[in-house]
C-alpha beads as a LAMMPS data file, in Angstrom:
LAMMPS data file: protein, C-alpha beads

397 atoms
396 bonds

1 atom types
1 bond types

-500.0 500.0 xlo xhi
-500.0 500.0 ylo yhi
-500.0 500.0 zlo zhi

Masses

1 110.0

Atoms # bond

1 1 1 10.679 12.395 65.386
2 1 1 13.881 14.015 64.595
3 1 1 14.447 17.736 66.298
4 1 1 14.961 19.072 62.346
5 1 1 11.227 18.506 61.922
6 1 1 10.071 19.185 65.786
7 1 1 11.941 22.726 64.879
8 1 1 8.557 23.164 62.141
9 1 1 5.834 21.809 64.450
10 1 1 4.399 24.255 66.567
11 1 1 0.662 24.737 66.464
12 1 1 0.118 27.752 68.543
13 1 1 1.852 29.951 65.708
14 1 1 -1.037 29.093 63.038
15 1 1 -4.361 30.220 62.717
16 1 1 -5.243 28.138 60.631
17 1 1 -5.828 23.974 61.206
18 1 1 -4.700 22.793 57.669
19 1 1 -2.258 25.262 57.075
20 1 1 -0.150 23.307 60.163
21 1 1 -1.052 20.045 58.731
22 1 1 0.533 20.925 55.440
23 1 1 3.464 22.123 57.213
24 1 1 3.467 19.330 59.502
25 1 1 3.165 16.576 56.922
26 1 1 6.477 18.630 54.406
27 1 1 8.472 19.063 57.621
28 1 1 8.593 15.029 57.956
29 1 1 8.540 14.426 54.225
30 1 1 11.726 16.151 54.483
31 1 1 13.389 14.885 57.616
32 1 1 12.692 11.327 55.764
33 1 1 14.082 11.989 52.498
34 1 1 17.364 13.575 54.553
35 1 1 17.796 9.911 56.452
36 1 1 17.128 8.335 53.293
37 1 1 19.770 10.131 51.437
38 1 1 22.426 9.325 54.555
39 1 1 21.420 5.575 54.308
40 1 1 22.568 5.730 50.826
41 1 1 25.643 7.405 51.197
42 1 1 26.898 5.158 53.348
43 1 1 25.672 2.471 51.807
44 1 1 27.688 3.571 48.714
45 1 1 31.001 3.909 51.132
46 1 1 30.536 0.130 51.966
47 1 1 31.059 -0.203 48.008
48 1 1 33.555 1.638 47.920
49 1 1 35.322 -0.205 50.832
50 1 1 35.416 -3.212 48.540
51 1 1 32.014 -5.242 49.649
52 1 1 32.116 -7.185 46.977
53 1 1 30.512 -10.604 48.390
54 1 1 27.827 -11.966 46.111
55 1 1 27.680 -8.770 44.391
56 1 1 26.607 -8.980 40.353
57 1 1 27.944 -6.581 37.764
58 1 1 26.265 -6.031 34.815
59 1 1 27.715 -6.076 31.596
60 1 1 28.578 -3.161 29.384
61 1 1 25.531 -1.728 27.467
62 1 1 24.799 -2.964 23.932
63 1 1 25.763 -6.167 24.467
64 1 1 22.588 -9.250 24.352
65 1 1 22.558 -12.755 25.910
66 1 1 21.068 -15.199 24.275
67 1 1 21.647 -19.345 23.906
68 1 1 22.413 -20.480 20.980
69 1 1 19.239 -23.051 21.169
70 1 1 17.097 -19.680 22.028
71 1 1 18.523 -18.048 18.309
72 1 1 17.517 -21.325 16.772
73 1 1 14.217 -21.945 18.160
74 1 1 12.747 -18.241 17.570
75 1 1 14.294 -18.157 13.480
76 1 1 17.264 -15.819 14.656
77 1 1 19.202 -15.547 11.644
78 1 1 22.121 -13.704 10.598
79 1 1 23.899 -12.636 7.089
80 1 1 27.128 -11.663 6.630
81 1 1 27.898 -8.189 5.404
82 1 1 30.292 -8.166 1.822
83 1 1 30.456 -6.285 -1.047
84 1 1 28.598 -6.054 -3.547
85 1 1 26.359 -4.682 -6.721
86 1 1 23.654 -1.540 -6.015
87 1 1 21.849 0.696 -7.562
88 1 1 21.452 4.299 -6.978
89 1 1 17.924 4.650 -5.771
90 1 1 15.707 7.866 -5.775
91 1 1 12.552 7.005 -3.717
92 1 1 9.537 8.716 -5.174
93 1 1 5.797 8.584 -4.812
94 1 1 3.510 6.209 -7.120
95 1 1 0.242 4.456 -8.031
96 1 1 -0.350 1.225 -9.803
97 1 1 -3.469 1.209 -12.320
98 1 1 -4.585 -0.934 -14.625
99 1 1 -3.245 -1.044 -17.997
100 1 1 -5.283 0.856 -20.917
101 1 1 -5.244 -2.332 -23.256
102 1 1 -6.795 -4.638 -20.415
103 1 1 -9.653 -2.323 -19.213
104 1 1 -13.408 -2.481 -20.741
105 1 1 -16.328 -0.800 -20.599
106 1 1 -20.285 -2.623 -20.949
107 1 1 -22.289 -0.048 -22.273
108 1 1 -26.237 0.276 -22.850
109 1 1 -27.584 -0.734 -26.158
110 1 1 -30.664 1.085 -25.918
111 1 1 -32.633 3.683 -23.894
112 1 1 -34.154 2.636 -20.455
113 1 1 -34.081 1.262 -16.793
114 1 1 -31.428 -0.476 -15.437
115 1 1 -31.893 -4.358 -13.976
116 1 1 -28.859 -6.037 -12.415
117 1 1 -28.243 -9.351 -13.080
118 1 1 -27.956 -11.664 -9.904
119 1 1 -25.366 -11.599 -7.871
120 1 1 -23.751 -8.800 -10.669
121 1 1 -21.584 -6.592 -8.039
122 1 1 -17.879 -4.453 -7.938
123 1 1 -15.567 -6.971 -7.177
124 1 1 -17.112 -9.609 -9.401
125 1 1 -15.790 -12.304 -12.001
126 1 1 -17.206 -12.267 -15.063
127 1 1 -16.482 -14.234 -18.262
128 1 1 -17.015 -12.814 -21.943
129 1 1 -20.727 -12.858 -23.113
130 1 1 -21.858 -13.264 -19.561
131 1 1 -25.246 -10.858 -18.247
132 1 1 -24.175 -7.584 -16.617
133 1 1 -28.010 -6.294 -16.774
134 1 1 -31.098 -5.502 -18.583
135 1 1 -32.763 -2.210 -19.614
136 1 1 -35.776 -1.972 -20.153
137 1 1 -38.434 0.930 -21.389
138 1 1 -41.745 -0.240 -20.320
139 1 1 -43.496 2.442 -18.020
140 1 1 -41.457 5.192 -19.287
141 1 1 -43.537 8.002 -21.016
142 1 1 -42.718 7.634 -24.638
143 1 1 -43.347 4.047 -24.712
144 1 1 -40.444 1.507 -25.833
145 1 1 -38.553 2.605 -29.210
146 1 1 -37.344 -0.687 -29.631
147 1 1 -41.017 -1.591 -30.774
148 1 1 -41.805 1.245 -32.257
149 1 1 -38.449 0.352 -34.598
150 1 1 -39.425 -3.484 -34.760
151 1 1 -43.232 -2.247 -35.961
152 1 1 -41.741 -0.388 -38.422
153 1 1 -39.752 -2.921 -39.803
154 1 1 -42.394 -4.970 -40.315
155 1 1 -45.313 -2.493 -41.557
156 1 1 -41.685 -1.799 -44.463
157 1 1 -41.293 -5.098 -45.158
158 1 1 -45.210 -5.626 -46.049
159 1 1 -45.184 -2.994 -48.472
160 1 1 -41.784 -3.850 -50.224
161 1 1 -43.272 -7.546 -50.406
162 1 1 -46.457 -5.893 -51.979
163 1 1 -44.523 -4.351 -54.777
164 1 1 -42.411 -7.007 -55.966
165 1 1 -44.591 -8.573 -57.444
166 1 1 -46.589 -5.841 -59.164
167 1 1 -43.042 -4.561 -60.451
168 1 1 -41.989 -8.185 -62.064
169 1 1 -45.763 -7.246 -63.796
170 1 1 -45.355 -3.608 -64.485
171 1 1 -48.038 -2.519 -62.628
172 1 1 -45.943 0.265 -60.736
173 1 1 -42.810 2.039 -61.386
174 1 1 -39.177 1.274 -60.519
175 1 1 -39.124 4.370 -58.416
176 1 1 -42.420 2.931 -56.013
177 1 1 -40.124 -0.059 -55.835
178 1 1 -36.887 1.494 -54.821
179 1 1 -38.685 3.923 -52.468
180 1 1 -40.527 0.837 -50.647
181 1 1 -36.957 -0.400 -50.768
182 1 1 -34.956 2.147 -49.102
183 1 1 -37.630 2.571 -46.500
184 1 1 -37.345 -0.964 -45.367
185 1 1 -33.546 -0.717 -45.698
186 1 1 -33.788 2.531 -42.927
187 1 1 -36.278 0.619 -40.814
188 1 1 -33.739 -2.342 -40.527
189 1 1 -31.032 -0.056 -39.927
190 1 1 -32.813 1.881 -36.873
191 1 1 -33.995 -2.058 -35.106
192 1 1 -31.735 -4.270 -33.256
193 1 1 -32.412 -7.152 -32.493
194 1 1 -30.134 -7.750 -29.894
195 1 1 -30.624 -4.269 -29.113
196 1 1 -34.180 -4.890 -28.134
197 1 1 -33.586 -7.360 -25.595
198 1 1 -32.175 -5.243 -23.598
199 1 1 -28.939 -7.230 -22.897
200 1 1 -25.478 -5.273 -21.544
201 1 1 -23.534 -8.306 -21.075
202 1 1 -19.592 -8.458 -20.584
203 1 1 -17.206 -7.319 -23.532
204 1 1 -14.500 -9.347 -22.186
205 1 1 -13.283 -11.866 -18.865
206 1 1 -12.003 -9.671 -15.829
207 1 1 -13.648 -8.491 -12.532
208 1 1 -15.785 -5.371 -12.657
209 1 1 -13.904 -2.739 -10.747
210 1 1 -16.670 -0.336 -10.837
211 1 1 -20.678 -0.139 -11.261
212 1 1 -21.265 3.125 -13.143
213 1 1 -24.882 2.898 -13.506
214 1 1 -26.863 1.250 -10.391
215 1 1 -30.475 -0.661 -10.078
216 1 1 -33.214 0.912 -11.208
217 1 1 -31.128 3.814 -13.156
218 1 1 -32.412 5.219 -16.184
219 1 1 -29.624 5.170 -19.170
220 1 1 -29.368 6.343 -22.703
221 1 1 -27.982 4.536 -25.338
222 1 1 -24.374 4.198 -25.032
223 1 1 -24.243 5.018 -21.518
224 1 1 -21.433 2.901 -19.879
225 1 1 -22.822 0.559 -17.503
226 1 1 -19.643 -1.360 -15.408
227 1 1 -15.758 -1.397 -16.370
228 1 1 -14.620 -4.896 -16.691
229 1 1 -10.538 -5.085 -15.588
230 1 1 -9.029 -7.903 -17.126
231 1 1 -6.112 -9.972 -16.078
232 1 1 -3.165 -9.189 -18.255
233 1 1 -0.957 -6.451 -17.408
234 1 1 -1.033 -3.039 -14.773
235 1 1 0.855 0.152 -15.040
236 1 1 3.318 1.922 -12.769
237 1 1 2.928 5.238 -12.806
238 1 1 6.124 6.853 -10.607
239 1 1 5.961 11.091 -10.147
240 1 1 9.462 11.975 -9.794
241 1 1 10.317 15.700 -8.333
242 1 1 11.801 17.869 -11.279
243 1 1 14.770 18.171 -9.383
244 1 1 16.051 15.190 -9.610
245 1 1 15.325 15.384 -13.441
246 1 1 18.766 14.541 -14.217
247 1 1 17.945 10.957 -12.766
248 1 1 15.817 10.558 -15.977
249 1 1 18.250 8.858 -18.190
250 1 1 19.576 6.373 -15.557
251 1 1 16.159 4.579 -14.822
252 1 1 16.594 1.029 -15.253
253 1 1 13.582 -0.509 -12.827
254 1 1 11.880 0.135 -9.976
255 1 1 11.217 -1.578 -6.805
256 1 1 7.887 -0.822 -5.202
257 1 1 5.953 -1.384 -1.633
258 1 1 1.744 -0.894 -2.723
259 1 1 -0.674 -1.093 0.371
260 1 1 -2.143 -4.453 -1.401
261 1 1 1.051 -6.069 -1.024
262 1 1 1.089 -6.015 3.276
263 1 1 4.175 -3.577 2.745
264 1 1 6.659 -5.650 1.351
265 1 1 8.905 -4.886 -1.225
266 1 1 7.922 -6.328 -4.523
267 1 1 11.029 -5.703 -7.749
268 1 1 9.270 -5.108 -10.864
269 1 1 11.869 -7.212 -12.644
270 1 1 10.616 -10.114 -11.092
271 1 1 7.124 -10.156 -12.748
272 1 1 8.486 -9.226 -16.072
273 1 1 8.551 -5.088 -15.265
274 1 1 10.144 -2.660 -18.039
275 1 1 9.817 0.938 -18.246
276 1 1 7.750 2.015 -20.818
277 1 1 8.252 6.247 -21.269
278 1 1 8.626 9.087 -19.368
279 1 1 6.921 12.581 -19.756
280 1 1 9.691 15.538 -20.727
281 1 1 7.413 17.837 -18.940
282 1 1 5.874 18.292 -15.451
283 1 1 2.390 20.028 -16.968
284 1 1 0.204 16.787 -16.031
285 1 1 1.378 17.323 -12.395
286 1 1 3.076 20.641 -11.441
287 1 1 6.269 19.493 -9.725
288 1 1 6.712 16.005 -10.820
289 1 1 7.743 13.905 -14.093
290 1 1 5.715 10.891 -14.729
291 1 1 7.426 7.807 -15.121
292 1 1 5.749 4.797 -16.368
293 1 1 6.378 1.042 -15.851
294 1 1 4.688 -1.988 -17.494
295 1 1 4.544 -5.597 -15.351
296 1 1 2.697 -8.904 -15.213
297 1 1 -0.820 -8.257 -12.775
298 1 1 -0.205 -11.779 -11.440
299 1 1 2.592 -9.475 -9.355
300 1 1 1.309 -9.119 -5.576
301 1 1 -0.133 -5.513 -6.651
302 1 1 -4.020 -4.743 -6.287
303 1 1 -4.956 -1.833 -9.637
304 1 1 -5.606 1.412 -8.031
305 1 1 -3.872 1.526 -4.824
306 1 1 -0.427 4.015 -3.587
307 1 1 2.418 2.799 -3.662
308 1 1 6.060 3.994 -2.208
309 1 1 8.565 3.808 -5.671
310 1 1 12.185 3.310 -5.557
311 1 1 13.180 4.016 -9.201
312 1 1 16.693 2.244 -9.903
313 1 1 19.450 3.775 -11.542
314 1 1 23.191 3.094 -12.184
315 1 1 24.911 0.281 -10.344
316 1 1 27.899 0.419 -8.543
317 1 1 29.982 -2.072 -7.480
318 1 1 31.860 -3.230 -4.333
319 1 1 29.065 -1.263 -1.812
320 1 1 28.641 -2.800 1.549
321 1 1 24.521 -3.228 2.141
322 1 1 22.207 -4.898 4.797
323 1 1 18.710 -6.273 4.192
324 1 1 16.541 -3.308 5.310
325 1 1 14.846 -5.869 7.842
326 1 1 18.128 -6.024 9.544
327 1 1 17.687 -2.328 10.678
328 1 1 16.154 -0.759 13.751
329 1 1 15.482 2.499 14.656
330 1 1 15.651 4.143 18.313
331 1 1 15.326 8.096 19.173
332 1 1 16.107 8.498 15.226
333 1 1 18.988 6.542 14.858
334 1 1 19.416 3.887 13.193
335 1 1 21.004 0.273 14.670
336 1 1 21.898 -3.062 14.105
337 1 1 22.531 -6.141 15.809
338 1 1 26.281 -7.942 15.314
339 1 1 26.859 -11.033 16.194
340 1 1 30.044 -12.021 17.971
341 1 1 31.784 -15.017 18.327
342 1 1 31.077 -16.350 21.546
343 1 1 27.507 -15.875 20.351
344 1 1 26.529 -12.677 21.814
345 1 1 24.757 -9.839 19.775
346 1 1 26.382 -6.008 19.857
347 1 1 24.076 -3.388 19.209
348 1 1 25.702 -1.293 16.721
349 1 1 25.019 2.442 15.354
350 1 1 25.079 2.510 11.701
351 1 1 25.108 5.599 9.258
352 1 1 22.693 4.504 6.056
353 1 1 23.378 6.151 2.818
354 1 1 20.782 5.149 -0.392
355 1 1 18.254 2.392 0.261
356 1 1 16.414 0.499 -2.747
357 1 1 13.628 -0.801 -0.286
358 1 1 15.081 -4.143 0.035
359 1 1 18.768 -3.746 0.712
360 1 1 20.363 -0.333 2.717
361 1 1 24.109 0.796 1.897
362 1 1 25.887 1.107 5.176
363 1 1 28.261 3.717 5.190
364 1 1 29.562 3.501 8.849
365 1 1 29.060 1.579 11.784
366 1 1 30.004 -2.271 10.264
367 1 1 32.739 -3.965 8.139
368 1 1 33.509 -6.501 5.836
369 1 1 32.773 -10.013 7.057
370 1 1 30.119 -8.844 10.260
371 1 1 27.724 -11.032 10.741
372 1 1 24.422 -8.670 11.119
373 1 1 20.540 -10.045 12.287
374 1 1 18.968 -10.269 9.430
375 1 1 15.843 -12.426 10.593
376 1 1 13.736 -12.792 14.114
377 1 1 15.196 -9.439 15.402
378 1 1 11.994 -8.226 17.035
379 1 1 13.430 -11.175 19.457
380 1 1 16.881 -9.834 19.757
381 1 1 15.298 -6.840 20.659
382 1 1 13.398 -8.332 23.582
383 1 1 16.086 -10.140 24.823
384 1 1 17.932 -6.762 24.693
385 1 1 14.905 -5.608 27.000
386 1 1 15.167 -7.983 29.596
387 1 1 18.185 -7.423 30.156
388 1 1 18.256 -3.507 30.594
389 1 1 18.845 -2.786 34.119
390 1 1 17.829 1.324 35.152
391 1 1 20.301 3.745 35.181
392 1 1 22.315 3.757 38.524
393 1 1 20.551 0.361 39.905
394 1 1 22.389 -2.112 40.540
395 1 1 22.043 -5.353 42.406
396 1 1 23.998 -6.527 45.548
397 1 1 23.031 -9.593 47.598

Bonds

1 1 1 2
2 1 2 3
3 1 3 4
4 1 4 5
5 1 5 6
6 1 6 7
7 1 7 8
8 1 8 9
9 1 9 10
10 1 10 11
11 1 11 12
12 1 12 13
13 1 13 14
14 1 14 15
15 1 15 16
16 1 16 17
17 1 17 18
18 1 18 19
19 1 19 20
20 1 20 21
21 1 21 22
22 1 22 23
23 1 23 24
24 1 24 25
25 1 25 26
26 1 26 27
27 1 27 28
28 1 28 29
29 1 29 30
30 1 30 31
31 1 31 32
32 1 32 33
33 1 33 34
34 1 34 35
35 1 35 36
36 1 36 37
37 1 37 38
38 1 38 39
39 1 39 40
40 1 40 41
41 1 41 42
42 1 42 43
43 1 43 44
44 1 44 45
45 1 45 46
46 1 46 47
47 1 47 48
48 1 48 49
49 1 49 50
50 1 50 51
51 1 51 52
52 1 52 53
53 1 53 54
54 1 54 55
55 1 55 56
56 1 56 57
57 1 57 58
58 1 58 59
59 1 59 60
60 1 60 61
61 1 61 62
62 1 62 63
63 1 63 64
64 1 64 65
65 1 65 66
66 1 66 67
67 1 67 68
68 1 68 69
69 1 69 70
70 1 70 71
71 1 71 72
72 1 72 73
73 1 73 74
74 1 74 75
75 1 75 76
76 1 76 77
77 1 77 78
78 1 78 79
79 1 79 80
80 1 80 81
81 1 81 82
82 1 82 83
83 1 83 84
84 1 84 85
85 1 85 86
86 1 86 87
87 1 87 88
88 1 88 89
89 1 89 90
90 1 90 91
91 1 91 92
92 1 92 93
93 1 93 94
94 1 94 95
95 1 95 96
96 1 96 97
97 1 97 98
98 1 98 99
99 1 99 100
100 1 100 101
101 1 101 102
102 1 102 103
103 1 103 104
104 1 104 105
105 1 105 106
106 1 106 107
107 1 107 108
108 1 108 109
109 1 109 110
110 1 110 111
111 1 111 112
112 1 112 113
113 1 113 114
114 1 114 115
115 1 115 116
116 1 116 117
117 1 117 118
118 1 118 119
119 1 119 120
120 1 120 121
121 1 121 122
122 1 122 123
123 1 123 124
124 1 124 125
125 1 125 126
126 1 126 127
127 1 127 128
128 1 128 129
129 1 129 130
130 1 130 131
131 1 131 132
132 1 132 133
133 1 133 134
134 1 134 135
135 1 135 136
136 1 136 137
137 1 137 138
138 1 138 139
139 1 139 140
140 1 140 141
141 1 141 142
142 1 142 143
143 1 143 144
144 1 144 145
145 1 145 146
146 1 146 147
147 1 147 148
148 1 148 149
149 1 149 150
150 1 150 151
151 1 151 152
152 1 152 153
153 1 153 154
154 1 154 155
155 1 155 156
156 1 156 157
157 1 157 158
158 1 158 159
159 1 159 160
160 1 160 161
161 1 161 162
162 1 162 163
163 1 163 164
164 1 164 165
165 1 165 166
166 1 166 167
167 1 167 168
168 1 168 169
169 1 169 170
170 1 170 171
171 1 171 172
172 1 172 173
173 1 173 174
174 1 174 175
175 1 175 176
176 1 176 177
177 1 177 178
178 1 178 179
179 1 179 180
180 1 180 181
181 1 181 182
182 1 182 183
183 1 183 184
184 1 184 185
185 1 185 186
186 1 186 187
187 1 187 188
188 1 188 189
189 1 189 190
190 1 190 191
191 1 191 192
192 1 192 193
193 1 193 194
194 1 194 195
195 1 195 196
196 1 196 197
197 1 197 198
198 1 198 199
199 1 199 200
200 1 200 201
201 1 201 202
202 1 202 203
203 1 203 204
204 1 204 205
205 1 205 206
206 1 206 207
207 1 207 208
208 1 208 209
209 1 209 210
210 1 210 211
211 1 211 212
212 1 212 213
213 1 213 214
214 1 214 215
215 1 215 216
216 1 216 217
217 1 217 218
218 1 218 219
219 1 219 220
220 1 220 221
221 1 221 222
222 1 222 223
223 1 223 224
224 1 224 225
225 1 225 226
226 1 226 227
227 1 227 228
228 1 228 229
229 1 229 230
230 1 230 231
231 1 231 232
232 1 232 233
233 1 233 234
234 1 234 235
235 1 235 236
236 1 236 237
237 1 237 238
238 1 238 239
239 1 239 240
240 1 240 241
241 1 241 242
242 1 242 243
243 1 243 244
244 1 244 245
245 1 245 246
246 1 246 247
247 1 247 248
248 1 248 249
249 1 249 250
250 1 250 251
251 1 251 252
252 1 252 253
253 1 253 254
254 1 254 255
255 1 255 256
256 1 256 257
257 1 257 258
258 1 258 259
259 1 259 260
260 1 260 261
261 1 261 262
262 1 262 263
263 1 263 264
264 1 264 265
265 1 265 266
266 1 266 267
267 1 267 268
268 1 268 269
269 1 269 270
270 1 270 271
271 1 271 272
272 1 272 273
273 1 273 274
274 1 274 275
275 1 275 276
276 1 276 277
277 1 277 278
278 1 278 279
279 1 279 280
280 1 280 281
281 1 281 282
282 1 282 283
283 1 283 284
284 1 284 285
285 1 285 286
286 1 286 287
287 1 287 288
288 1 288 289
289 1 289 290
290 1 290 291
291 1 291 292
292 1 292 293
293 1 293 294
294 1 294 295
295 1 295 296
296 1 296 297
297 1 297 298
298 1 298 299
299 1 299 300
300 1 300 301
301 1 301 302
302 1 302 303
303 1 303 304
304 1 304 305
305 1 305 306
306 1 306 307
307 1 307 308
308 1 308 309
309 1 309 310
310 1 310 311
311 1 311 312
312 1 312 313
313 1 313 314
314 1 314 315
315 1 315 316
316 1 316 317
317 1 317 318
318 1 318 319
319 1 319 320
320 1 320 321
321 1 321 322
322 1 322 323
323 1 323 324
324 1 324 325
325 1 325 326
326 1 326 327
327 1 327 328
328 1 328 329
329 1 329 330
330 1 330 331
331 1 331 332
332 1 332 333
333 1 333 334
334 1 334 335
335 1 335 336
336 1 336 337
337 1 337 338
338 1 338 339
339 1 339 340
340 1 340 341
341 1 341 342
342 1 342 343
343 1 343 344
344 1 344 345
345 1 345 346
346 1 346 347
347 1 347 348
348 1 348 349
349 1 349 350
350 1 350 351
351 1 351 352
352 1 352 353
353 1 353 354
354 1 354 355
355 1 355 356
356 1 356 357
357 1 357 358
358 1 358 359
359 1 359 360
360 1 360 361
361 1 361 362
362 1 362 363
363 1 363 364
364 1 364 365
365 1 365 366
366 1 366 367
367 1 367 368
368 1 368 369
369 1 369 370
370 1 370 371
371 1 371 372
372 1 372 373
373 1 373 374
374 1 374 375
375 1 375 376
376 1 376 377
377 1 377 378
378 1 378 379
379 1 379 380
380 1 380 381
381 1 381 382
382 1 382 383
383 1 383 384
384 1 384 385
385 1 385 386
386 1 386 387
387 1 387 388
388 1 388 389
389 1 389 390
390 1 390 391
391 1 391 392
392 1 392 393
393 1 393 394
394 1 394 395
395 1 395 396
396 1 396 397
């Protein structure tokens, strides 16, 4: 034991057992960390005296290994950066519904107690004409009125057969006629046939995105039953912030990322997307200006769902852009990977300007004719890993 932590150790002075094992146990804690510190001193003279035998220097930070066979076999690919057309972007917040024209509503034709079909559920196909459910009105207190409209019918009809007859004889009047007349006329008029059955059946093909009435539900007439979506078209509905109201005009398309899509980007254009209007005022939502877009529902888009909107304006030419997947982000800043000759990758800070969710304009950090990661960079990015070595380490055999 060295006489720096002898100096500390001397039992008779404390009254107390633990209280000199504390001391004890810091006094040698610190006489080790003192040799330990010497060791390394000197060790970093011997450096500095030039032992350079087998010793391995790492590279300078930023800079990734990897074969070229290793790029090819995990999909590392690479684009190279050049100028080009894009749009001024605004990214806003959105929803995608279903279009007005291609939604339907089954309603009740009569009074009653619901009865799903089989196998009727949200989130089913139906075709046109098919069974949604019965209602029915025996065992309510009233009875059914269906009957009561059918007897009624038929108790008119009776009579205005009755008086033909008689009439073509002159045995009653033309008014006895016309009265027995009209009252089977109003009897008809209050019984349907179809009615009667009980039938709500599907207005149209689609898949019912909602069950408004459920099993054993009593309904009146003309109570909606389940809204039938059909497979034509869906609406965009963008809410941009008033202050960018000025961006109104220059809308030209959208490009938008909805949840049913597994985040990626999906351009309007490509499923035959137009704008259809926008609202001059913000009283619908306080704040915002609706702005609403028409496209094809065979688009990857699911009716109903959020979706993040980047509304496309003006285009301008001659802009340097990267494919947003080419971007990485570390601490807040944002990074990409350049490829170099010899086949290394740089890792490069880049200042972004306007992004339309696909492509990102790059206003500083690369140049004309880079050649930027554009696919398999989670790999890059490991390789970068395993390759880090910890500040101040270094290895010397």
């Amino acid at each position: 034991m060295s006489n720096f932590a002898k100096a500390f150790i001397k039992p008779e002075k404390f009254m107390n057992k633990e209280r000199f094992l504390h001391i004890a146990l810091s006094a040698i804690f610190t006489a080790v960390c003192f040799t330990a510190c010497h060791n390394h001193e000197s060790h970093g003279d011997h450096e500095e005296e030039g032992e350079t035998a087998g010793e391995h220097n790492h590279e300078s930070p930023g800079i990734v290994h990897m074969s070229s066979e290793d790029a090819a076999r995990f999909g590392v690919g690479v684009e190279a950066v050049v100028p080009g057309q894009f749009c001024e972007v605004v990214k806003v917040a959105g929803e995608v519904l279903p279009s007005a024209s291609d939604v339907a509503t089954a309603s009740a034709h009569t009074s009653g107690v619901i009865s799903l079909a089989p196998g009727i559920t949200q989130g089913s196909n139906v075709k046109a004409g098919q069974l949604i459910a019965r209602v029915t009105s025996k065992g309510v207190t009233g009875g059914d009125a269906n009957v009561a409209a059918k007897v009624a019918v038929e108790n008119a009809k009776r009579e205005l057969d009755r008086l033909t007859p008689l009439l073509a004889d002159g045995l009653v009047t033309r008014k006895e006629y016309n009265d027995a007349l009209a009252a089977y006329n109003s009897a008809k008029a209050s019984y349907s046939p179809s009615a009667s059955l009980g039938s709500v059946t599907a207005p149209r093909s689609g898949v019912i995105t909602s069950l408004v009435a459920q099993e054993g539900q009593f309904v009146d007439t003309g109570a909606p039953v389940a809204v039938i979506s059909g497979a034509g078209t869906v609406t965009l509905r963008a809410l941009l912030p008033v202050r960018d109201a000025s961006f109104i005009p220059l809308v030209s398309g959208a490009v938008i990322t909805p949840h049913g899509s597994q985040g990626e980007p999906v351009d309007i254009a490509d499923y035959g997307g137009r704008l259809l209007s926008t609202s001059a005022n913000s009283a619908e939502t306080p704040g915002y200006i609706p702005v609403y877009f028409t496209l094809s529902s065979g688009s990857p888009v699911v009716p109903g769902t959020a979706a993040e909107v980047y509304l496309k304006g003006a285009v301008r030419h001659g802009v340097l852009t990267v494919p947003v997947s080419a971007l990485t982000e570390q601490l807040g800043e944002k990074f990409v990977y350049v490829k170099h000759e010899d086949g290394d990758f740089e890792k490069r800070p880049v200042t972004i300007g306007r992004t339309d969710g696909i492509r990102a304009e790059i206003l500083k950090g690369v140049a004309e004719g880079d050649s930027v990661v554009s696919a398999g960079l989670s790999f890059v990015r490991l390789a970068e890993q395993a390759t880090v070595v910890p500040e101040g380490h270094s290895h010397n055999h």
